[in-house]
C-alpha positions as CSV (number, residue, x, y, z in Angstrom):
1,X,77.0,148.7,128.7
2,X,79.7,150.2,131.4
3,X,79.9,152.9,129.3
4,X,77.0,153.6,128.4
5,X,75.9,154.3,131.7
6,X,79.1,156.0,132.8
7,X,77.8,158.8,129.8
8,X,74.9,158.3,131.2
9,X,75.6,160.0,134.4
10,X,77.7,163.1,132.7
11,X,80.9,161.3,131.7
12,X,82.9,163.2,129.0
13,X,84.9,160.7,127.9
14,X,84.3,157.1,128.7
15,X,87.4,154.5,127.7
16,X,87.3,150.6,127.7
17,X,90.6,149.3,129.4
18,X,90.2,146.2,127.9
19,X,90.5,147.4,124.6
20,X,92.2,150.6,124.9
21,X,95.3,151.9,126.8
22,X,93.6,154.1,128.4
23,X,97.1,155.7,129.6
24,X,97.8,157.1,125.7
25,X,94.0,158.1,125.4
26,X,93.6,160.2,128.7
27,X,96.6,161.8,127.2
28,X,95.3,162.4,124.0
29,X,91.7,163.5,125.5
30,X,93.8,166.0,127.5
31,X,96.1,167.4,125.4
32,X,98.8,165.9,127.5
33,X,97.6,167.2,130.8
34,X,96.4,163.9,132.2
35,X,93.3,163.7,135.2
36,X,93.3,165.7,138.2
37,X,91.4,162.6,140.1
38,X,91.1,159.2,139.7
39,X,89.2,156.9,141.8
40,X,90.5,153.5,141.7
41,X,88.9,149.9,143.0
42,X,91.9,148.0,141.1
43,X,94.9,148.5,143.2
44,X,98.2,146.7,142.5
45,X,98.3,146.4,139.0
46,X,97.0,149.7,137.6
47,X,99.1,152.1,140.2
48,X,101.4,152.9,137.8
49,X,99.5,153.4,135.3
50,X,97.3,155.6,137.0
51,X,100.0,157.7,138.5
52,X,101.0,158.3,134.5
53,X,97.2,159.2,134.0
54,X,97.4,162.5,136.4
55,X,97.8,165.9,135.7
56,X,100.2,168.0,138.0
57,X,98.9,167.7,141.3
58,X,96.7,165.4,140.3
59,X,94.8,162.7,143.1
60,X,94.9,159.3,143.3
61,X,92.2,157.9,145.7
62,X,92.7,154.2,146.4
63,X,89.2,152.9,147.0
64,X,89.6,149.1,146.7
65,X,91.6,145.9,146.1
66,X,90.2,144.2,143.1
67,X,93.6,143.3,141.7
68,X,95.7,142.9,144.3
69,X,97.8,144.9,147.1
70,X,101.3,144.5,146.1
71,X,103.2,146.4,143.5
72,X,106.1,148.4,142.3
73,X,105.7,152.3,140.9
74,X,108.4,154.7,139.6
75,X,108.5,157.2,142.8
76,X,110.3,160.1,140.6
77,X,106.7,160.5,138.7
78,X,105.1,161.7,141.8
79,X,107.7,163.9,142.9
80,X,108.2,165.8,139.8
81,X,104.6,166.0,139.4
82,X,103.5,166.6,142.8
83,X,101.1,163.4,143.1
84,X,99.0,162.9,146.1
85,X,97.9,158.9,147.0
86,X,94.9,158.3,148.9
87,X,93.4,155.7,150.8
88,X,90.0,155.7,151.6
89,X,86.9,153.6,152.7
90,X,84.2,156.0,153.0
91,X,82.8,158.1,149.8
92,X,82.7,161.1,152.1
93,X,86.7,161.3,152.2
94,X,86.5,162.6,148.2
């Protein structure tokens, strides 16, 4: 139903987390490249992963807590790849 509506409102590619690794498939959807943003409401336990999702110079805007605050992430990714993190409350800071 998520998904559904996600292609709904323009979505290219719409992936279920809980049944995909959605890591390997935005890799495969992009050739490799990886996302230039992603907006995540998760937090702690998807950082990681989401820093593997991006694309050189890619954004990461942290838009929630949903999972948790705490974790641990692999700092060389976003140096060789020139990652930007985010924090942000207000949809205008997009």
């Amino acid at each position: 139903e998520k998904l559904a509506a996600c292609a709904g409102l323009g979505a290219d590619v719409c992936i279920n987390y809980k049944t995909e690794e959605f890591v390997a498939r935005i890799k495969e959807e992009t050739n490799g490249k990886g996302v230039d943003v992603i907006l995540d409401n998760v937090g702690g336990p998807y950082l990681q992963r989401n820093l593997d999702s991006l694309a050189v110079d890619g954004r990461l805007f942290i838009i929630g807590f949903m999972g948790g605050t705490v974790t641990e992430v692999n700092l060389q990714a976003m140096l060789a790849r020139r990652l930007t993190i985010q924090g942000c409350i207000d949809p205008h800071d997009f």
